[in-house]
C-alpha positions in Angstrom: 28.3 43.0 -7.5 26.4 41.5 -10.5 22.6 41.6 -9.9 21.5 41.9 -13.4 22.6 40.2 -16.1 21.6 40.5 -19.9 22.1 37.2 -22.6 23.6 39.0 -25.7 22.2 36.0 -27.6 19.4 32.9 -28.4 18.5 29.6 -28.0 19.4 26.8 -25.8 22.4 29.0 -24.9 20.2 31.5 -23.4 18.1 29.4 -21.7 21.1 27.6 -19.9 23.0 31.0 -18.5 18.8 32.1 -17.4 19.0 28.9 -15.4 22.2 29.2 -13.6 21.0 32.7 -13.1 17.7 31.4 -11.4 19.6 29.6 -9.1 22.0 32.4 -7.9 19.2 34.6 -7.5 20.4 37.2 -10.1 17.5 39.0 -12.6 18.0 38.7 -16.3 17.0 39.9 -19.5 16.8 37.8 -22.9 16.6 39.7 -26.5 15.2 38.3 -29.3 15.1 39.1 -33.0 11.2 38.9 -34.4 11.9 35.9 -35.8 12.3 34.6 -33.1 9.5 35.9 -31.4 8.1 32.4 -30.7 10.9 30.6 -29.3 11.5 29.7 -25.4 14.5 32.2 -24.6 12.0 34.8 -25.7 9.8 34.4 -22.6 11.9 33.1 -20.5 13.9 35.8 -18.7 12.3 38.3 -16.2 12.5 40.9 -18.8 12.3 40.3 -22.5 13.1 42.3 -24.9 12.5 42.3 -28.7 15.5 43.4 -31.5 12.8 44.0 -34.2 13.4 42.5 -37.4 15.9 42.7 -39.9 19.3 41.4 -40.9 21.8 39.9 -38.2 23.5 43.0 -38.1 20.0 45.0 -37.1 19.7 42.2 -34.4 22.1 39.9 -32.2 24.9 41.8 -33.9 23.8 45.4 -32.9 26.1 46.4 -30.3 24.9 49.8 -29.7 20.9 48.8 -29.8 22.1 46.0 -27.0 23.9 48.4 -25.0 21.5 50.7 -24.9 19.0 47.9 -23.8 20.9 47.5 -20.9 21.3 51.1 -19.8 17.6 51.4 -20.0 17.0 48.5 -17.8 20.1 49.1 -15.6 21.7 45.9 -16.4 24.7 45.1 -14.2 26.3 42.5 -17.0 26.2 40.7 -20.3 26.5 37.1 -20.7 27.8 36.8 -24.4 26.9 32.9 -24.8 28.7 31.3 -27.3 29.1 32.6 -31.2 27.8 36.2 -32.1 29.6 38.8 -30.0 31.0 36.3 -27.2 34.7 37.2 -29.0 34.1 40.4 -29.9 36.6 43.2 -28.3 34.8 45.9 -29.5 31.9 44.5 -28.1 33.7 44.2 -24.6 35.2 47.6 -24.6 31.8 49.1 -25.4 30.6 47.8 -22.6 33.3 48.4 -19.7 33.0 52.0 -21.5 29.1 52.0 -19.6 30.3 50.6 -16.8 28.7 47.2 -17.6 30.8 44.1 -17.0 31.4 41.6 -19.7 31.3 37.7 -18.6 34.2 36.6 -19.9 38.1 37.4 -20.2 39.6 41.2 -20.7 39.5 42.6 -24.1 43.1 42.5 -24.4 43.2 38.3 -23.8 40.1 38.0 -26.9 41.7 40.7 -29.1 45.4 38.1 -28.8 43.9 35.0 -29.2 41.3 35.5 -31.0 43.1 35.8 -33.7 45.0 32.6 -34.9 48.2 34.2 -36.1 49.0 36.8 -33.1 48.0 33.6 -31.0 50.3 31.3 -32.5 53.3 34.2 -31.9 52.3 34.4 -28.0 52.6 30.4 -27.7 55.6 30.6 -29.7 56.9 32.8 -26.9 55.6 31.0 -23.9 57.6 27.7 -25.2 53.8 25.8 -26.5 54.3 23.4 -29.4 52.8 24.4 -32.3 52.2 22.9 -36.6 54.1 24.1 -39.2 53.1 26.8 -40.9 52.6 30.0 -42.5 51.1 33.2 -39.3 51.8 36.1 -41.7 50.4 39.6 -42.8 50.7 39.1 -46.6 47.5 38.1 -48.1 48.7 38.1 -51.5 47.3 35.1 -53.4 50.5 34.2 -54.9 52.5 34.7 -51.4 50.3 32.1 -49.9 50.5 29.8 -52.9 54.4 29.8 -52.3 54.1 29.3 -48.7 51.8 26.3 -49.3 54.5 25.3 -51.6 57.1 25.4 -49.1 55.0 24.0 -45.8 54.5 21.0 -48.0 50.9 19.4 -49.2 48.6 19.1 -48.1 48.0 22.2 -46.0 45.3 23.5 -44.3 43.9 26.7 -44.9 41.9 28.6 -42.5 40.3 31.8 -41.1 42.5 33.9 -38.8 39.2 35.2 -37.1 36.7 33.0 -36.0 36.2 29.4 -35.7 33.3 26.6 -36.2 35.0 25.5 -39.8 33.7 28.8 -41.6 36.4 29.6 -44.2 38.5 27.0 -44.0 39.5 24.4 -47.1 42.0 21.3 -46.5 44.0 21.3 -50.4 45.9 18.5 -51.2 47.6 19.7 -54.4 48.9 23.2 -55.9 46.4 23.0 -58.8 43.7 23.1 -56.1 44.8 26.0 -54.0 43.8 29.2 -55.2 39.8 28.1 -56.0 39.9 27.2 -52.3 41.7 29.9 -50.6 38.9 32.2 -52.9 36.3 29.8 -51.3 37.7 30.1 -47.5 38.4 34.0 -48.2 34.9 34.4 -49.2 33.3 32.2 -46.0 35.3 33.8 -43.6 34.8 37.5 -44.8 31.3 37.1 -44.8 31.3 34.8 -41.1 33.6 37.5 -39.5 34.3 40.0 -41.7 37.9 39.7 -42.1 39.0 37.8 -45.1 42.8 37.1 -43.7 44.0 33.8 -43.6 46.4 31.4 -42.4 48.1 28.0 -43.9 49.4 24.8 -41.7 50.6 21.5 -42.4 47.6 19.4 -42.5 48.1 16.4 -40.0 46.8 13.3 -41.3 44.5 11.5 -38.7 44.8 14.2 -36.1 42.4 13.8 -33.2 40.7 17.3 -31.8 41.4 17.3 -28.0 40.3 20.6 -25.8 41.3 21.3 -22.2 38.6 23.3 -19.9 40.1 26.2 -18.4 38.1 28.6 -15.7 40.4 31.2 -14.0 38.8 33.1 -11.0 38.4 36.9 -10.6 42.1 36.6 -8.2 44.3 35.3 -10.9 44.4 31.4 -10.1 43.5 29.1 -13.2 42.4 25.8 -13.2 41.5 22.8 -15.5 39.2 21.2 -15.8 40.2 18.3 -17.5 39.8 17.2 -21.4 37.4 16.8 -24.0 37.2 14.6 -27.3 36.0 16.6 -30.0 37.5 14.6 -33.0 33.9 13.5 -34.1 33.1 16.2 -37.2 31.7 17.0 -40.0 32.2 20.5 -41.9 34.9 21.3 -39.6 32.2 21.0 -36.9 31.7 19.0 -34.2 29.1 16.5 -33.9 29.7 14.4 -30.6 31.9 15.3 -28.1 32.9 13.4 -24.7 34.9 13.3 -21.7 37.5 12.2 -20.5 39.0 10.8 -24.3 39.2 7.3 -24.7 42.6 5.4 -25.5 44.6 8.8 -24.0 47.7 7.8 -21.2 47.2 9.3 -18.2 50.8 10.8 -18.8 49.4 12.6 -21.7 46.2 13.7 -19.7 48.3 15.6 -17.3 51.0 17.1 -19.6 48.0 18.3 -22.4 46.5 20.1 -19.3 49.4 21.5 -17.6 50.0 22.8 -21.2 46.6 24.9 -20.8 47.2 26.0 -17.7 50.8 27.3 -19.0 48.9 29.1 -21.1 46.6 31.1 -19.2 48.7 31.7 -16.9 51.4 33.6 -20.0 48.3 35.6 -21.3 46.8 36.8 -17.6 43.5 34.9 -18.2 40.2 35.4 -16.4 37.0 33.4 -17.2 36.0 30.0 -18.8 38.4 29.4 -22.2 38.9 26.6 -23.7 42.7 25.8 -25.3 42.2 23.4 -28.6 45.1 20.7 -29.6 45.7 18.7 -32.6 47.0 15.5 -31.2 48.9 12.6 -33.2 48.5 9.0 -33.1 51.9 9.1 -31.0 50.1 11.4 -28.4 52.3 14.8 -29.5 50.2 17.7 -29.6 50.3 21.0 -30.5 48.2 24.4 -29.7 45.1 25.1 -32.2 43.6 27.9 -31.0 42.2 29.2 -28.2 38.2 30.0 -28.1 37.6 32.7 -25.2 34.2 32.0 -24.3 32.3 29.1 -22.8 32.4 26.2 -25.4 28.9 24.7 -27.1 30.2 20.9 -25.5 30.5 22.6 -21.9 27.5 20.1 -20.6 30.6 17.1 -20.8 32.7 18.7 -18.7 30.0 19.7 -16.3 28.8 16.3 -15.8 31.8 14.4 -15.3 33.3 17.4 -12.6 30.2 18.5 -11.1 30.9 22.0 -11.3 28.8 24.8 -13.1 30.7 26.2 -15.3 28.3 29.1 -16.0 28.4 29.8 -12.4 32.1 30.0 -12.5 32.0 32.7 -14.6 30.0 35.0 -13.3 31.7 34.5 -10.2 35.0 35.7 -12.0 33.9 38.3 -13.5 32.6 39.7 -9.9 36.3 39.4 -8.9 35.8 36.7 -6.7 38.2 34.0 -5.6 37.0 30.3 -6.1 37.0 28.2 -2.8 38.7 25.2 -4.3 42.0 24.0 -5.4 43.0 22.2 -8.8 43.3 19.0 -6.8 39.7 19.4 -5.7 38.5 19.2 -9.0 38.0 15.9 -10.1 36.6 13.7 -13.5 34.1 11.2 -12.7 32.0 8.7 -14.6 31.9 9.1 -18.4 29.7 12.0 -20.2 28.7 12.1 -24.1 27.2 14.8 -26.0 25.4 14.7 -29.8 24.6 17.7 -31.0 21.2 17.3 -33.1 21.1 19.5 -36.3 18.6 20.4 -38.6 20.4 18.4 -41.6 20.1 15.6 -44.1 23.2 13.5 -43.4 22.7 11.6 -45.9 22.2 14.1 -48.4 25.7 15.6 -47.8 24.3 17.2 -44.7 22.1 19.5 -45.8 20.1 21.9 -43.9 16.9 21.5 -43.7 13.9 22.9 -42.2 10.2 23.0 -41.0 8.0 23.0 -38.2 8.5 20.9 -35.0 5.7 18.9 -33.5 7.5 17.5 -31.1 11.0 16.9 -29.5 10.4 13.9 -26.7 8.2 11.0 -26.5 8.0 9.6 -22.9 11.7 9.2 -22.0 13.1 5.5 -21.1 16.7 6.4 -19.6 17.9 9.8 -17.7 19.9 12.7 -20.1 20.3 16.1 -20.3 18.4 18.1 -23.1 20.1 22.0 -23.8 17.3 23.0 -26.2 16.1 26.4 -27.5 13.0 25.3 -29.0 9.3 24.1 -27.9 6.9 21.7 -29.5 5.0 24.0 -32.4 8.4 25.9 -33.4 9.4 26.8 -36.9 13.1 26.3 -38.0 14.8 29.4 -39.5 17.2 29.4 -42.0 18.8 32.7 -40.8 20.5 30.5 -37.9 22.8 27.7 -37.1 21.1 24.6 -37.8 22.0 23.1 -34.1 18.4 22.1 -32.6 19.4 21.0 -29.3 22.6 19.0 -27.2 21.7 15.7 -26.2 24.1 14.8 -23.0 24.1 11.1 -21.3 26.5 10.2 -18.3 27.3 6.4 -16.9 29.6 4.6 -14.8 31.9 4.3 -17.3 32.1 5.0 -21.0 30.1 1.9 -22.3 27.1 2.5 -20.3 27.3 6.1 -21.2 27.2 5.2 -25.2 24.2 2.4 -24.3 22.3 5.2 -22.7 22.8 7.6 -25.3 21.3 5.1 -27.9 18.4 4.8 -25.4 17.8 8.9 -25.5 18.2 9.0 -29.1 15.4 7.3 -29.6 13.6 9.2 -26.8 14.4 13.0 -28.8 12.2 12.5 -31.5 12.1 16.3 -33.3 9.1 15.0 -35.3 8.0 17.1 -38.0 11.8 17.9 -39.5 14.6 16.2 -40.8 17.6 15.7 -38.2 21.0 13.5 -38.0 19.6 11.8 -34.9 19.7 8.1 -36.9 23.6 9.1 -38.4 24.1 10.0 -34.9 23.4 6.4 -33.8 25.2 5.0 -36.7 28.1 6.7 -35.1 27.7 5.2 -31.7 27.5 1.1 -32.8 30.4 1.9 -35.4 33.4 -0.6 -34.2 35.5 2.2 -34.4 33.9 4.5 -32.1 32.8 2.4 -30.0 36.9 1.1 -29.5 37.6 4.7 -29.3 39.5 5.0 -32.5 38.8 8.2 -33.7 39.9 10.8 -35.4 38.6 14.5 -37.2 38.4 12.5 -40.8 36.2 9.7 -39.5 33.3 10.6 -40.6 34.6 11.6 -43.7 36.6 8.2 -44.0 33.4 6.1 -43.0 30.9 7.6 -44.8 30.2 4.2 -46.4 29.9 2.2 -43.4 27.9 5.4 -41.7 25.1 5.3 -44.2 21.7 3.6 -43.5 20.8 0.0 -44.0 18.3 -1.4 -46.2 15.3 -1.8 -44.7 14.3 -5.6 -44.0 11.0 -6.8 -44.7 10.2 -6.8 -40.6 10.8 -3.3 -40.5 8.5 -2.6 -43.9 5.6 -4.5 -42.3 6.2 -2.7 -38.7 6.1 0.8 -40.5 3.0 0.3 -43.1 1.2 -1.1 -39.8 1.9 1.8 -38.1 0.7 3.8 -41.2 -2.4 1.9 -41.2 -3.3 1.8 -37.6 -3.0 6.2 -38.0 -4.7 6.3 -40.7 -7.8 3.8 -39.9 -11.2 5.0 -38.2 -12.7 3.2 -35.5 -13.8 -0.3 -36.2 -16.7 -0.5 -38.1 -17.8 -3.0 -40.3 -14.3 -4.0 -41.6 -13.6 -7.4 -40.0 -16.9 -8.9 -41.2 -16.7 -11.7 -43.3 -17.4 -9.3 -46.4 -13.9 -7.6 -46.2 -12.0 -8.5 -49.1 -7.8 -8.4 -48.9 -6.1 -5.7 -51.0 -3.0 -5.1 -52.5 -1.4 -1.6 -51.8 1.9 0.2 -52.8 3.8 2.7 -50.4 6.7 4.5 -51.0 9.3 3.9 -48.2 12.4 6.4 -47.6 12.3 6.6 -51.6 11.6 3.1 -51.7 8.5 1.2 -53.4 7.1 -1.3 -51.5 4.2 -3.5 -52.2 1.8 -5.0 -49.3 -1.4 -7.5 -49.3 -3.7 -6.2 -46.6 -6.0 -9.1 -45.1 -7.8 -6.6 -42.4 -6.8 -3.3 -40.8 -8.8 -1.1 -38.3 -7.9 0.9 -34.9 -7.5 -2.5 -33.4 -5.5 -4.4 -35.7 -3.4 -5.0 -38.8 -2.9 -8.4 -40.7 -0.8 -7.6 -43.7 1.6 -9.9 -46.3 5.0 -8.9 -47.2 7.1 -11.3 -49.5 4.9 -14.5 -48.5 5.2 -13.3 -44.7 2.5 -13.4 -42.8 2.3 -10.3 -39.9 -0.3 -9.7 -37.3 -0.5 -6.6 -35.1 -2.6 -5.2 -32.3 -3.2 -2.0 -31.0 -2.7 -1.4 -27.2 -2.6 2.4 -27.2 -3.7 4.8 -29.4 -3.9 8.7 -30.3 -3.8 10.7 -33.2 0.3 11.3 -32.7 1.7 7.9 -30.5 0.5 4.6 -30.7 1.4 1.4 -28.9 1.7 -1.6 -31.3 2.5 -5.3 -30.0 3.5 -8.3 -32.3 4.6 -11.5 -31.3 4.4 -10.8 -28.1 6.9 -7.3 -28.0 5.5 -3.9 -28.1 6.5 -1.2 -29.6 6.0 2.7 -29.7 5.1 4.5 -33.0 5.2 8.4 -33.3 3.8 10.2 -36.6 4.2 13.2 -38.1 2.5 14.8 -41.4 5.8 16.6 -43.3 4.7 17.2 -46.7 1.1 18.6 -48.7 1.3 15.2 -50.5 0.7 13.2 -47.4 4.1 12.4 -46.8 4.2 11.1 -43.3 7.4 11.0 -40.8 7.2 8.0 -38.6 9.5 7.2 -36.0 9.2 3.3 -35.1 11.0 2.0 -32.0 14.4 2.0 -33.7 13.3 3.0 -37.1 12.7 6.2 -38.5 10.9 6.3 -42.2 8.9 9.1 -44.5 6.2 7.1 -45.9 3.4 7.6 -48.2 1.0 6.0 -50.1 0.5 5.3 -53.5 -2.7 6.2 -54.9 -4.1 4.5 -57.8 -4.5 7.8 -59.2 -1.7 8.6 -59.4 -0.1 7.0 -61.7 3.7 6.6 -61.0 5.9 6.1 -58.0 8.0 8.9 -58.7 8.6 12.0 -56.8 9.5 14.4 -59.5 9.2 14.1 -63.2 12.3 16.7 -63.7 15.0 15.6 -66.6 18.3 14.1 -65.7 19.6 18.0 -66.3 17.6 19.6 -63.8 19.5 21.1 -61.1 17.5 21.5 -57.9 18.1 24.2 -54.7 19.0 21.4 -52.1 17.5 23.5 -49.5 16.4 27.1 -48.9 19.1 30.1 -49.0 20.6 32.8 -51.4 22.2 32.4 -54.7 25.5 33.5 -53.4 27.4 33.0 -56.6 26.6 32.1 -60.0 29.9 30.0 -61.6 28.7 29.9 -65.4 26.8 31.0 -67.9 23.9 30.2 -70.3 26.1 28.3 -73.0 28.7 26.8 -70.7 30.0 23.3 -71.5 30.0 21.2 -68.1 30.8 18.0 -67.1 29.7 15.6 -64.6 30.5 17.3 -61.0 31.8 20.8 -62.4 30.3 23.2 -59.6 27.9 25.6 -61.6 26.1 27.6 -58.3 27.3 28.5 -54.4 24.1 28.7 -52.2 24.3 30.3 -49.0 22.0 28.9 -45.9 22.6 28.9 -42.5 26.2 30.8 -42.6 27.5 28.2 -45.1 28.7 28.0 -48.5 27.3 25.0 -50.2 28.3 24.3 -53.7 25.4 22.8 -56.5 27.1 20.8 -58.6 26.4 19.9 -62.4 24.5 16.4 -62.2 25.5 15.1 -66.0 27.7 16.5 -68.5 26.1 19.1 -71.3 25.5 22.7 -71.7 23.7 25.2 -69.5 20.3 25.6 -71.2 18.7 27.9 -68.5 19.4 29.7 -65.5 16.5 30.8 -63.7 18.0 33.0 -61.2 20.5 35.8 -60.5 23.2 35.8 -57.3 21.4 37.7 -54.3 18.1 35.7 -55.0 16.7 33.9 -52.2 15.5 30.2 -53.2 13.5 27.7 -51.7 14.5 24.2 -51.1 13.6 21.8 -54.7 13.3 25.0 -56.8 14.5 24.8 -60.2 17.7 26.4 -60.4 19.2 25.5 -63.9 18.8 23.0 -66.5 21.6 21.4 -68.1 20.9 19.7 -72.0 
């Protein structure tokens, strides 16, 4: 009988298997790395424990320091979350070997399909459809070019261990297949450390359907219906829902029969999740299998009311579960966005800083998985995933209206997230039709970047500015006050304003020979309530920059805006040349790709930086030769460094 149970990892993930716990009365124990001293799962458990500092390795990854923790503190079981050592056999075994159970499926199921190309033999076996491709041992470089050759471009070529898109590279011609097998053979050695990969036939317009699987501790299996996962970017996921829009019901039942099949052939026991690629004619074959629970579990939780984290500790006490596959039924419509720590306009970037706060007063009913508090730094040492932002409705369009709603509730004020791309996605005609696929984003990228501001939203942001800025009404609105002209730069835009009066109370202000009054009905230093014309609206602010550089989130809107002294001078924000080459974000010089001397041209990658477990290549922003390189591969760099110049 579990009674104690240990989280082999952070975060939101954490948090959710300590509140299941909670609930079933069972004691648990969080671990944190000193980094992440400060966050919620550090406190949150009955007992804490700190990892100390060090590399990932030293921390989350040390098996034997987390084994020991729990022989110390008698723990009864570890939950592995999601990510880290949730697939990790060794891991497992290590664990069994101290007579401490491991949440999830025998060693013997992770070790098989955990790996992509023994998986891919077992589903061979047990009659699963699978792609085209190339499952071998030989890693040679010119073995695999030939195989791609023979498959047929383009091909897809990806990490036998692991999953969340590290070390994987679509090609769509020979001449580009050996820099991006390097590339994913790089990613994925560092990620999991095994380099091996494997090639498929890359399906044009495939959409990314998962099935649910829990099988209790008797050896019954059940599903728990599908997922929609198709929405990504990196080769990870970015909204996910359930059921899938625009699927036949004939295809629903067949697609999770097939999982089923599946872990029944490989003895299954625990939450799983079996991952398709399905065609615009509905066929479908097996992706791979991910033995653990799944980051988008919250969908499938709120449309069959079952906890899934609940089911698995229940398995892994050997129990049988007191219900029957036609007990388990999909209702309503459930959405998740997964809010990261990225510049989506910026080619996703990471991006970091301190967070002042996640939620303004909240308008509509969701579900928040979160790992962080208000006051929380963001580290680059981790996945950039803030939190999981999950709405359910009726049906699917009142699910999408409410998720809009909470989107502009989850504020993360202080740092740069996708939460506006994410609402981009959700109006999209596409998505909101339910015609998507794993390249829509990709595909869309035009349509999926921001609007130009409109003079409305120019005058409601500067007013907002003002009204933070301003001191109490003094003497300003006497007949003395004399209108000015100011200059603010808006999301890298200049805008000019004439100011009749501003205080506290109110703003009159001139845009384009428009006329705009505001008043003040609420105010603090951090959330104001503004009305105009007879609507009111909320405005949050945060201060994000030394230079005065202030984040402001205005009902739908959300802007960085400053103000341009007189003193200043110029509007710009950086005086480097055209041949300056900037660290997008913090991280390591991973690889250096040419030399002092070089000739470049326009788009010819010259660095790899590494940040948050991803390669991201810098490339050359004009064509010349490399003048200077300031730093050598293993350096850490901060975001906006100078990194070379290029004359």
């Amino acid at each position: 009988m579990i009674n104690k149970i240990l989280i082999a990892n952070r975060g939101e993930i954490a948090l959710r298997v300590i509140k299941t716990c909670k609930k079933l009365g069972i004691k648990t124990v969080s671990i944190y790395a000193a980094d992440d001293a400060h966050l919620p799962h550090a406190s949150a458990a009955d007992e804490c424990i700190s990892l100390g500092s060090g590399a990932l390795s030293e921390t989350y990854l040390n098996q034997d320091k987390i084994i020991s923790i729990c022989k110390k503190l008698n723990v009864d079981a570890i939950h592995p979350g999601y990510g880290f050592l949730s697939e990790n056999t060794k891991f497992c075994k290590k664990g069994e070997d101290n007579q401490i159970t491991f949440i999830g499926p025998h060693p013997e199921a992770i070790e098989l399909m955990g790996d992509k190309i023994t998986s891919k033999i077992k589903m061979e076996k047990l009659g699963i459809p699978l792609i085209p491709g190339y499952h071998g041992d030989n890693q040679d470089e010119k073995h695999l070019e030939a195989e791609a050759v023979k498959i047929g471009f383009p091909v897809l070529i990806k990490a036998t261990a692991g999953g969340g898109g590290k070390g994987m590279r679509i090609v769509h011609e020979e001449k580009e297949f050996r820099d991006a097998l390097g590339g994913a053979k790089r990613e994925a050695l560092n990620a999991f450390g095994n380099g091996d990969v494997l090639i498929e036939k890359y399906i044009n317009q495939p959409r990314h359907i998962e099935v649910q699987l829990v099988s209790d501790g008797v050896g019954n299996h059940f599903h728990f219906f599908e997922r929609e996962c198709s929405i990504q970017r990196r080769y990870q996921k970015v909204v996910e829902e359930s059921p899938a829009p625009n699927m036949s019901p004939e295809t629903k039942k067949k697609i999770c029969q097939t999982a089923v099949k599946i872990a029944q052939g490989i003895n299954y026991i625990g939450a799983g999740t079996i991952e398709f690629i399905m065609g615009a004619d509905e066929s479908f074959y097996f992706l791979e299998m991910n033995t653990r629970l799944q980051v988008e579990h919250p969908v499938t939780e709120m449309t069959t009311g079952y906890d899934l984290v609940e089911l698995q500790i229940k398995a892994a006490n050997g129990e049988k579960f007191d219900f029957s596959q036609e007990d388990i039924k999909q209702t309503g419509h459930a959405v998740e966005c997964r809010i990261y720590a990225e510049d989506p306009d910026q080619d996703f970037l990471p991006t970091n800083g301190n967070i002042q706060k996640i939620e303004s007063f909240p308008k509509v009913d969701y579900r928040l998985d979160c790992g962080y508090r208000d006051g929380n730094a963001i580290s680059t040492n981790y996945d950039p995933m803030l939190a999981k932002l999950i709405t359910w409705g009726e049906d699917r369009e009142e699910c999408l209206e409410k998720m809009d709603l909470a989107l502009g509730d989850v504020l993360f004020g202080g740092v740069k997230t996708n939460r506006d791309y994410l609402r981009r996605i959700l109006i999209h005609p596409s998505f909101v039709a339910g015609n998507v696929h794993t390249h829509f984003i990709a595909e869309q990228s035009e349509k999926l970047r921001p609007k130009a501001l409109l003079d409305m939203d120019y005058a409601f942001s500067i007013a907002s500015y003002l009204v933070f800025k301003s001191k109490l009404t003094q003497n300003v609105w006497d007949k003395n006050f004399q209108k000015m002209t100011k200059k603010f730069i808006i999301n890298e835009e200049e805008q000019e304003v004439i100011i009749y009066n501003y205080s506290r109370e109110k703003v009159e202000l001139e845009i384009n020979g428009e006329k705009y009054l505001f008043r003040t009905l609420v105010w603090s230093p951090q959330s104001i309530i503004l009305e105009h014309a007879g609507i009111q609206f909320e405005a949050n602010r945060f201060l994000i920059s030394p230079n005065e550089t202030y984040q402001i989130f205005v009902s739908h809107l959300e802007v960085e805006i400053r103000e341009i002294k007189k003193a200043m001078g110029s509007t710009l924000t950086s005086h480097l040349t055209e041949g300056s080459l900037q660290s997008p974000m913090p991280g390591k010089i991973f690889k250096i790709l040419c030399k002092i001397g070089d000739q470049v041209e326009k788009g010819d990658p010259v660095m790899i930086v590494e940040a948050m477990k991803m390669e991201h290549t810098i490339k050359a922003p004009k064509e010349g030769s490399i003048a200077e390189i300031f730093f050598n591969e293993g350096d850490q760099v901060q975001g906006g460094v100078l990194l070379c110049e290029i004359e």
